[in-house]
Every structure is written in structure tokens, then in C-alpha cells.
N, C-alpha and C positions, 0 to 999 in steps of 0.2 A: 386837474388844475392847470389851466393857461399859464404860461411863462411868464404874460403880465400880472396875473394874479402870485405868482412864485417869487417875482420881483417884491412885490408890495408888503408880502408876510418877511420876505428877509430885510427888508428898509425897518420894518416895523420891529423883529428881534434885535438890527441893529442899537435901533432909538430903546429901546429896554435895556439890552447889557451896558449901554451909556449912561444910562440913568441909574441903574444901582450900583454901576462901578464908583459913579460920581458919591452917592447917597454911603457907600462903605468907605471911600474915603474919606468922606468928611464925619462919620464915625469917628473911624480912627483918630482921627488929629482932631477930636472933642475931646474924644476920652484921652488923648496923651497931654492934651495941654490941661482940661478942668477937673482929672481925677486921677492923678499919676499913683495908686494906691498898688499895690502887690496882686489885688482882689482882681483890679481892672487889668491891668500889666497882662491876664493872664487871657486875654477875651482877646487883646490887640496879636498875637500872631496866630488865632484861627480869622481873624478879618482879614491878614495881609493874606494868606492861601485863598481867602475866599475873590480879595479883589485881583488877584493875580488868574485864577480859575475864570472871572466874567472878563477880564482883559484880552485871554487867550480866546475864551468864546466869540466876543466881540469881534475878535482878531476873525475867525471861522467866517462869521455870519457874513462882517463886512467882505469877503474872499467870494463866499457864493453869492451876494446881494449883486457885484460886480459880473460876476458869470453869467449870473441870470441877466441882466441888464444889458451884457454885451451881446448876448445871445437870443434878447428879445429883439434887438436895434436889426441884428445880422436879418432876422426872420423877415423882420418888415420891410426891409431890399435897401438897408442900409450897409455900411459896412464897415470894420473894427476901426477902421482911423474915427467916421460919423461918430462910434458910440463913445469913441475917448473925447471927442469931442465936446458931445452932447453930456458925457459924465462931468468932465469939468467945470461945466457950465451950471448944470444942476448944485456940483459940488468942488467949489473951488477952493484952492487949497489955502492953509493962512499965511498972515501975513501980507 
């Protein structure tokens, strides 16, 4: 596998653990706001391990998405200031 194709699988895990971490969050704060019962009480802190587990993963993915990314730019005769560059530009920060 090509380092641009290595790039494109970790962008794509990234956008996955963002999206279930989002989809267990908002779990959570369904079930604490519309069914505060003992039964349900009991489901919300195996969610927060769970979204805390994709948070950390996220955290992982997005760490080598960047490596790879920086390390594709280096290949193609650019160099780490271009690829910080070029990352910010792709992905700017909020606010």
C-alpha cells in the first residue's frame, strides 16, 4: 500500500471514530434526559468507556493520518513546513 493510499484509509478511520463517538454521545444524553430510570442508569457508564475508548482511538488515528500525510508531502519533494502548511489549509482549525 502507497503512503497516499495509507493517508486516505487513516482520513477515513478518522471520519468513523468521529462519527460514532458523536452517535454514543448523543446516546447518552437521550437516554439521561428521556429515560432517567435505574434500568437505563445502568447502559450510560458502559457508553461513557465506550466513547472515551473511540475518543482515544480517534486521538491514535488522527496522530498517524498526520504522519502519513506529512510523510507523503516529504516524499513528493516537499517539505515539513509545505506539509504543515498544506495540512492547515486542507484542515483549519476552529474558530
Amino acid at each position: 500500500m502507497t503512503v497516499s493510499e495509507e493517508v486516505r484509509v487513516w482520513r477515513f478511520r478518522v471520519r468513523g471514530f468521529a462519527v460514532a463517538g458523536v452517535v454514543c454521545l448523543a446516546l447518552i444524553f437521550l437516554l439521561k434526559i428521556f429515560d432517567p430510570t435505574e434500568f437505563v442508569k445502568s447502559f450510560i457508564r458502559p457508553l461513557v468507556l465506550l466513547l472515551i475508548f473511540l475518543w482515544l482511538c480517534g486521538l491514535y488515528c488522527t496522530y498517524r493520518y498526520w504522519k502519513d500525510f506529512r510523510e507523503d508531502e516529504v516524499r513528493r519533494g516537499g517539505s515539513e513546513q509545505t506539509a504543515r502548511a498544506k495540512w492547515h489549509k486542507l484542515h483549519p482549525p476552529l474558530g
